[in-house]
C-alpha positions as CSV (number, residue, x, y, z in Angstrom):
1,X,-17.3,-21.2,-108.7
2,X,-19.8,-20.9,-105.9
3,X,-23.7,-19.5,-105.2
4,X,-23.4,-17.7,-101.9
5,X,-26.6,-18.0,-99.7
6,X,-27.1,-15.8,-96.4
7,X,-29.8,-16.9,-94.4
8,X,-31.1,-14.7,-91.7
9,X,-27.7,-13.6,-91.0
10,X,-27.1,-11.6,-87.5
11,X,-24.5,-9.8,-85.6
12,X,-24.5,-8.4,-82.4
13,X,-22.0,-6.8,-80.2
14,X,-21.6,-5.8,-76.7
15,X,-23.8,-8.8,-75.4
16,X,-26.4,-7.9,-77.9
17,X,-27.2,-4.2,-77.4
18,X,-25.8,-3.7,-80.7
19,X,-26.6,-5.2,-83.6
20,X,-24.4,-4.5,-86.8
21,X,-26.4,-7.0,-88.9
22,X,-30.3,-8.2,-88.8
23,X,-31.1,-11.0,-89.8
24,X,-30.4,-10.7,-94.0
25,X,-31.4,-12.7,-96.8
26,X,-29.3,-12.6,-99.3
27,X,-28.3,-15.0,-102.6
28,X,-25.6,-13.8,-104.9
29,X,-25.5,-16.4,-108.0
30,X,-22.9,-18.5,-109.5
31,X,-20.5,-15.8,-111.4
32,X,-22.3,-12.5,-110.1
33,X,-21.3,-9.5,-108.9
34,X,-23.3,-8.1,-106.9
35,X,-22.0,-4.7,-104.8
36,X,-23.1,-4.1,-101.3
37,X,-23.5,-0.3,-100.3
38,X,-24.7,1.8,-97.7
39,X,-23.7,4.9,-95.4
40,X,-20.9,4.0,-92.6
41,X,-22.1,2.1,-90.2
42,X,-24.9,0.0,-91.7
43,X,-23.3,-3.1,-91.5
44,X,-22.0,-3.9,-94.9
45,X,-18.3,-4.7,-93.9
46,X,-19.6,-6.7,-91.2
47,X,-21.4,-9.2,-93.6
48,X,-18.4,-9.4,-95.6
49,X,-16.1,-10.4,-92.8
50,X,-18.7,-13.2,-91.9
51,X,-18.6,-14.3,-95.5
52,X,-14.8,-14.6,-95.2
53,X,-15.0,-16.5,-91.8
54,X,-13.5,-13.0,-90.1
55,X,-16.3,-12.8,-87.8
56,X,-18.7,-15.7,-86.3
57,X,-22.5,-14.7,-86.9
58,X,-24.5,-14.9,-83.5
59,X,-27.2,-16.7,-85.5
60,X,-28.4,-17.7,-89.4
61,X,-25.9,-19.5,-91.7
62,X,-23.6,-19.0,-94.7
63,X,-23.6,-21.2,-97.6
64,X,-21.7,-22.1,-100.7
65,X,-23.7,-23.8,-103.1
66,X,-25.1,-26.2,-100.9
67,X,-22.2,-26.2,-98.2
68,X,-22.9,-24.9,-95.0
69,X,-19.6,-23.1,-94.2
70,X,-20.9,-21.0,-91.0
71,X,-18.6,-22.8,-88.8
72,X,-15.7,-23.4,-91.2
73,X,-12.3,-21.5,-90.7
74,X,-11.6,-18.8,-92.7
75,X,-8.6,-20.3,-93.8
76,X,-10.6,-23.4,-95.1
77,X,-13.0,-21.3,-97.1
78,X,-12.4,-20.8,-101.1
79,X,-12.6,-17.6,-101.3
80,X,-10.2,-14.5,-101.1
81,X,-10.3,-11.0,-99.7
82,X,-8.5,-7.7,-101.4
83,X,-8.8,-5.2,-97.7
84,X,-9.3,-1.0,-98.1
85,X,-5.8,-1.0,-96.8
86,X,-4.0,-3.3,-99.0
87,X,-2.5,-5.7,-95.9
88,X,0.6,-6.3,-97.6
89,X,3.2,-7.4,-95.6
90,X,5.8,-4.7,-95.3
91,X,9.1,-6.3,-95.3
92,X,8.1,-9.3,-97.6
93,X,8.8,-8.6,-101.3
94,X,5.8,-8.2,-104.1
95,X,6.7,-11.8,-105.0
96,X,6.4,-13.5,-101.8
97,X,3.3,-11.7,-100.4
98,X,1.7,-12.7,-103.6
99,X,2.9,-16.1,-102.9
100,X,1.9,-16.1,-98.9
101,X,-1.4,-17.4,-99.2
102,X,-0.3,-19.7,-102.0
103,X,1.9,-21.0,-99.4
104,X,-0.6,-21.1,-96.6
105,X,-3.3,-22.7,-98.1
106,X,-2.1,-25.1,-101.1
107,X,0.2,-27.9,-101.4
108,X,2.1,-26.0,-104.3
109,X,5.9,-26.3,-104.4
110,X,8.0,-23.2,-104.4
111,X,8.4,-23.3,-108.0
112,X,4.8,-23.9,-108.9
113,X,4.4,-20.6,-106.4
114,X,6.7,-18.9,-108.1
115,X,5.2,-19.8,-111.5
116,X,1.7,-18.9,-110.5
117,X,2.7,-15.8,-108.8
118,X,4.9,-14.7,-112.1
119,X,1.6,-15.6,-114.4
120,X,-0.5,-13.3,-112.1
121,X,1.8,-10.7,-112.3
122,X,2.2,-10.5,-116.0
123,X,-1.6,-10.2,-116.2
124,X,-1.8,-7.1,-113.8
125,X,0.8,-5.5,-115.2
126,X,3.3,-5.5,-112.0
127,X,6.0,-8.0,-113.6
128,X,8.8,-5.8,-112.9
129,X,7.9,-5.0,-109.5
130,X,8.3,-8.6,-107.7
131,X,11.2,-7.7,-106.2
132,X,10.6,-4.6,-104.7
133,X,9.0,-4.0,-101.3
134,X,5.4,-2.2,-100.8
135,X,6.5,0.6,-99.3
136,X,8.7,1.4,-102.6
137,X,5.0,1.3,-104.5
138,X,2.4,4.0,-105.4
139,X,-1.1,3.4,-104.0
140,X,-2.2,2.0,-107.3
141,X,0.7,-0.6,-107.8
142,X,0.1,-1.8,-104.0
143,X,-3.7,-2.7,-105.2
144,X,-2.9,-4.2,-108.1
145,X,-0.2,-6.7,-105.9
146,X,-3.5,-7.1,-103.6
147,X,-5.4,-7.8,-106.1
148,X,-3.1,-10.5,-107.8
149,X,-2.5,-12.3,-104.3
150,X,-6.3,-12.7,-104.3
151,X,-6.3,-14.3,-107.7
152,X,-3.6,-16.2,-107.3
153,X,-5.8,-18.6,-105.4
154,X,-8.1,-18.7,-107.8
155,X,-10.9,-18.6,-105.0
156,X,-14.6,-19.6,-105.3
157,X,-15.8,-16.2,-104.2
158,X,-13.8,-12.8,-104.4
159,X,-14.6,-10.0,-101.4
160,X,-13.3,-6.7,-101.6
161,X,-14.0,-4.2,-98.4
162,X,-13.6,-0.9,-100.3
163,X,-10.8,-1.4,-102.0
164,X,-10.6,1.6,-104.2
165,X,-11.1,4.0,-101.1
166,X,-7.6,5.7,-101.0
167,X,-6.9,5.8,-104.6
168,X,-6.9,9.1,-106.4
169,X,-10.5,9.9,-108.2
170,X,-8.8,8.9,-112.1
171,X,-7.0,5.6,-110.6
172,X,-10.2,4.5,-108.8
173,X,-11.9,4.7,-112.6
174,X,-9.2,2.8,-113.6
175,X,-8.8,0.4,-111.3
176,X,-12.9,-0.3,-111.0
177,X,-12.8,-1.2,-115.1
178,X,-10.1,-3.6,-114.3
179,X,-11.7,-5.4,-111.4
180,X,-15.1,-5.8,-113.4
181,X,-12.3,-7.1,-116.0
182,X,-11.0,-10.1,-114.1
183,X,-13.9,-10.8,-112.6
184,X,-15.6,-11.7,-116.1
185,X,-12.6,-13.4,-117.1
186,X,-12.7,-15.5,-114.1
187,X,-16.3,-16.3,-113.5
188,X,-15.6,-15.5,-110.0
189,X,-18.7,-14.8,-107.7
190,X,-17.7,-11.6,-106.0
191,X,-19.1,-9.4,-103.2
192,X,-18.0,-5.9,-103.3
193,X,-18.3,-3.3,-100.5
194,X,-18.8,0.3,-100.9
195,X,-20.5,3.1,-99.2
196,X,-19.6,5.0,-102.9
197,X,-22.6,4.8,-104.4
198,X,-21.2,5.5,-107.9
199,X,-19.2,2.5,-107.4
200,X,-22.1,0.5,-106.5
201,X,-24.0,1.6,-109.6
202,X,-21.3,1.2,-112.3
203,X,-19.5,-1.9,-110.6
204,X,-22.3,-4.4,-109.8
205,X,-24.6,-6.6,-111.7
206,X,-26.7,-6.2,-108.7
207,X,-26.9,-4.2,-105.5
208,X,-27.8,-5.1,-102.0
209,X,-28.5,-1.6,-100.0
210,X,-28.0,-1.9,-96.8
211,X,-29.0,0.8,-93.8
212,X,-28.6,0.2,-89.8
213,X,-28.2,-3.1,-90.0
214,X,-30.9,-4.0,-92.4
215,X,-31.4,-5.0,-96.1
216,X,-33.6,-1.9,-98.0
217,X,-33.2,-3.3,-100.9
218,X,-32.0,-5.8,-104.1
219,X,-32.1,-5.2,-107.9
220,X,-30.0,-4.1,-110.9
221,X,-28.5,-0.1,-110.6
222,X,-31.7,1.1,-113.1
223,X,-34.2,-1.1,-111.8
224,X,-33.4,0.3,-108.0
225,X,-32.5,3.9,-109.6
226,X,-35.8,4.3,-110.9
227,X,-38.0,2.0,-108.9
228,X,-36.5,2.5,-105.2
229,X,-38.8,0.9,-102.1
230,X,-38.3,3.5,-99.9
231,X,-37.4,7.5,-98.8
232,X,-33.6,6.1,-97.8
233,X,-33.1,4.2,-101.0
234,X,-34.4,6.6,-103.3
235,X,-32.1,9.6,-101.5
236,X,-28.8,7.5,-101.1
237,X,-28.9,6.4,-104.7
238,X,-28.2,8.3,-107.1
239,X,-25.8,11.8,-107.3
240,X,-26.7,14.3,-106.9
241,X,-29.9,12.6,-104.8
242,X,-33.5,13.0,-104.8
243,X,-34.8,16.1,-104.1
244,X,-37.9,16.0,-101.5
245,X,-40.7,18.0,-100.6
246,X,-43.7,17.6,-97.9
247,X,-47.3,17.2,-99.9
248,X,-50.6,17.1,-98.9
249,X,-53.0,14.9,-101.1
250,X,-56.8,15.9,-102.2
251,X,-58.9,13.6,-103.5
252,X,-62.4,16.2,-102.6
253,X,-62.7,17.0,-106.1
254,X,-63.0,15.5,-110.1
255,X,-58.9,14.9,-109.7
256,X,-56.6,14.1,-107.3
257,X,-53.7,16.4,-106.7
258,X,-50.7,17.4,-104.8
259,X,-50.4,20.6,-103.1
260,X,-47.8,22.5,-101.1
261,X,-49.3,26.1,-99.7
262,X,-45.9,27.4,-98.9
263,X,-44.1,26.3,-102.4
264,X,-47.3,27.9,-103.9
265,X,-48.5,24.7,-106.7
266,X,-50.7,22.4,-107.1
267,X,-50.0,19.1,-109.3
268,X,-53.1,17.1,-110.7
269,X,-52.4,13.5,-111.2
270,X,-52.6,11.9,-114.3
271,X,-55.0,8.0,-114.0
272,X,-52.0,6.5,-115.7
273,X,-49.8,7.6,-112.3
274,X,-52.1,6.5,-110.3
275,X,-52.3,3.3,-111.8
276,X,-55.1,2.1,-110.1
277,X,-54.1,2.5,-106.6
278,X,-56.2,4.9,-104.3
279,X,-54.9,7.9,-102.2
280,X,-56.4,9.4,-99.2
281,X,-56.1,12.8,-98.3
282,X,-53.0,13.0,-96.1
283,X,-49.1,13.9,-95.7
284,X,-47.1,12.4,-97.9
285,X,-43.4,13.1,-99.1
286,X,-42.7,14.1,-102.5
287,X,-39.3,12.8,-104.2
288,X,-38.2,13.7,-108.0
289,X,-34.5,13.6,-109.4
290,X,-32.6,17.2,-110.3
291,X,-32.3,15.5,-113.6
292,X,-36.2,15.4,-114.5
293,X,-37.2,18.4,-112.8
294,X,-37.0,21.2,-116.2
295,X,-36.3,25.0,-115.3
296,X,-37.9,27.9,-117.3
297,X,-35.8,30.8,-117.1
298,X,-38.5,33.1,-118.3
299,X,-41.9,31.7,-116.6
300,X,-44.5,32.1,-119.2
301,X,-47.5,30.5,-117.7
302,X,-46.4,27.0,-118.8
303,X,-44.8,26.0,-115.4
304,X,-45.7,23.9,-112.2
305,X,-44.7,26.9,-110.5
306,X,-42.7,29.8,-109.7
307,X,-39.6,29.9,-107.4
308,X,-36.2,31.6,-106.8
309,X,-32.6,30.8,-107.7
310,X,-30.2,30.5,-104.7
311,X,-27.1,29.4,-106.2
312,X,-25.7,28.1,-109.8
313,X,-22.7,25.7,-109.6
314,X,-21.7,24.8,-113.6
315,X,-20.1,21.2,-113.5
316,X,-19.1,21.3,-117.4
317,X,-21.7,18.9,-119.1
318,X,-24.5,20.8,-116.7
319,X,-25.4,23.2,-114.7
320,X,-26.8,22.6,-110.9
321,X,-29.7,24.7,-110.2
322,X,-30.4,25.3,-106.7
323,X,-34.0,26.2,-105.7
324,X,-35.5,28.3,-103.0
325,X,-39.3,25.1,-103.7
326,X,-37.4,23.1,-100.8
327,X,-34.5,22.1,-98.4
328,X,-31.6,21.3,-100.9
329,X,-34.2,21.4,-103.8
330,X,-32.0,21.2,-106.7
331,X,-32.4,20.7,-110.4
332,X,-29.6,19.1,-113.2
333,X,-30.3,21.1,-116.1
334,X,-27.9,21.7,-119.7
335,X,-24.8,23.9,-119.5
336,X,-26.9,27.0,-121.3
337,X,-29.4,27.2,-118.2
338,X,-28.0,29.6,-116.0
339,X,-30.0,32.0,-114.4
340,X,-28.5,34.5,-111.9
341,X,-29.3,34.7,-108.0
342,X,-32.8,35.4,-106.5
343,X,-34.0,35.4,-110.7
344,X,-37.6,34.1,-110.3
345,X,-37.7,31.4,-112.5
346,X,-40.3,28.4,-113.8
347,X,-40.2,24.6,-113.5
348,X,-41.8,21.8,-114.7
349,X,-42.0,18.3,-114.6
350,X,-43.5,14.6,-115.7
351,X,-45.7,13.3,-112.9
352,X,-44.4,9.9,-114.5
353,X,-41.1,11.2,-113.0
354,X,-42.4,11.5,-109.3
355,X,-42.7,9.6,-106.5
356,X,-44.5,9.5,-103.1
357,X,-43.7,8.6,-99.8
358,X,-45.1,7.5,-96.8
359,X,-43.9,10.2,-94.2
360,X,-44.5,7.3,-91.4
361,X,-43.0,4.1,-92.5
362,X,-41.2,6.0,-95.5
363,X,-42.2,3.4,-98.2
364,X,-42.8,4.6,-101.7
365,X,-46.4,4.3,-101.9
366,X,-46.6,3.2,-105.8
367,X,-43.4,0.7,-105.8
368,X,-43.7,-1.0,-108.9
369,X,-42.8,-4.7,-108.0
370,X,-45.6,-7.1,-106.8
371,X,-43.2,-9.3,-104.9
372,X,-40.1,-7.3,-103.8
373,X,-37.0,-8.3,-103.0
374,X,-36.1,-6.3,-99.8
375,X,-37.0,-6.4,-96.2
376,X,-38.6,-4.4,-93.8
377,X,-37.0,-0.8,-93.6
């Protein structure tokens, strides 16, 4: 298999007044999976197609191991590519658009073809269906004959460009168990585009979080779940996202706290969150997750503060809590919360579970890596 190395890779359009991607850093190890997500638009398809030789970078370099394969067709390149829209050919049989790029791109004789395409088959369960044609196949069947052309080749590097996307919500869990599946089995290196971020969480042994173009940010699901660089990370991971809140920060007195007039509380710092690192009284953004922010339905003097219920929406294992504190403030709390409409309740949380951004350059102010991965947002 095959270490993939992007090295300040850029894309620009329209004579360079667009630029789709700037100028990335990215290595994806031998046998890793590593899932590429961000919002539409930032780029992340874009990448892939350069990794695939489907678009020619205006500047940096692709490697594999230690080839440089920039200017190498896309043809010539070992890897394979499973598209959003399947890209089966329509009046070819299952069998012989499995065996199409067999055909293209190995000396294989037809019965070797046939053999390999048989074997592939067999493994994803679509035996009985080579003699059919795709348009006689469910949306789930056509991705599984996708997915089996790709293997088929036994490529270096597997790319897939959303490939769940127009799959019902119980075949896409299905289907995402089964790609992590072959991909272990195979040792296959594998670059997987989604702007799902559930996807991107469960799917990938890393992430690469990409918005407008740039790189945000690189680490395992947890480690960027609970440790994200910035405001745009720490909102677009994670369902439902962050809640925030403006803060202004005084240090004048014994402590240093966190106070919103408006929301009506005050939070005093523990030394253990402030780990050392100094504050100065300014703006700053306040960011916790639903699920670590506890509602009291009857406030008895214990909470952070007081606020009003808008809305309740009971998802089954929870109930969502929506707050009056901010914009979209929300809280993820167990199924026997649920306090009616306008009720004034309580909440409360660890200041272990907050974070704080920079309003300007919307960097979380106490990101816990001395040497992090991502680039400038």
């Amino acid at each position: 298999m095959a270490e993939v190395t992007l090295d300040a890779l850029r894309k620009e359009f329209d004579r360079g007044t667009i630029v789709a991607v700037d100028d990335i850093d990215l290595e994806i190890e031998d046998g890793e999976f590593v899932t590429v997500v961000g919002p539409s638009g930032c780029g992340k398809t874009t990448t892939l197609r350069m990794v695939a030789g489907l678009e020619e970078p205006t500047s940096g370099t692709i490697s594999f191991d230690d080839e440089d394969v920039t200017d190498i067709h896309a043809k010539n390149r070992p890897v394979a590519m499973v598209f959003q829209n399947y890209a089966l050919y329509p009046h070819k049989t299952v069998r012989e658009n499995m065996a199409f790029g067999l055909k293209m791109s190995t000396e294989m004789t037809t019965e070797e073809r046939h053999d390999r395409v048989r074997e592939m088959a067999e493994m994803m369960g679509i035996a009985e269906l080579l003699d059919d044609k795709p348009d006689e196949l469910s949306g789930g069947q056509k991705q599984r004959v996708a997915l089996g052309r790709a293997i088929a080749r036994e490529p270096e590097v597997f790319l897939f460009d959303e490939p769940l996307s127009n799959l019902d919500a119980k075949l896409r869990t299905e289907m995402r168990a089964e790609i992590q599946k072959l991909q272990k089995e195979f040792g296959v290196t594998a670059m997987y585009v989604t702007h799902d971020q559930e996807e991107a969480m469960t799917m990938g042994d890393r992430l690469a979080i990409l918005n407008d173009g740039k790189l945000q940010q690189v680490g395992a699901p947890t480690e960027v779940y609970e440790n994200p660089i910035n405001r745009f990370v720490a909102g677009f991971i994670g369902s439902p996202s962050m809640n925030f809140i403006d803060v202004d920060v005084d240090t004048s007195g014994s402590s240093t706290t966190l106070t919103n007039e408006s929301a009506g509380f005050e939070i005093e710092l523990s030394e253990e969150y402030l780990r050392g690192h100094t504050l100065h009284d300014s703006s700053y953004t306040l960011g916790i997750r639903p699920e670590n922010v506890t509602v009291i339905e009857n406030p008895d003097g214990s909470e952070l503060v007081r606020t009003s219920v808008e809305v309740v929406e009971p998802i089954g294992s929870d109930n969502y809590v929506h707050l009056t504190l901010g914009e979209d403030f929300l809280a993820r709390s167990r199924p026997e919360i649920k306090p009616e409409p306008d009720q004034t309740v309580g909440i409360t949380f660890d200041d272990s579970d907050l974070h704080l951004f920079d309003p300007e350059t919307g960097e979380d102010v106490f990101f816990r890596t001395e040497d992090p991965e991502p680039a400038t947002p």
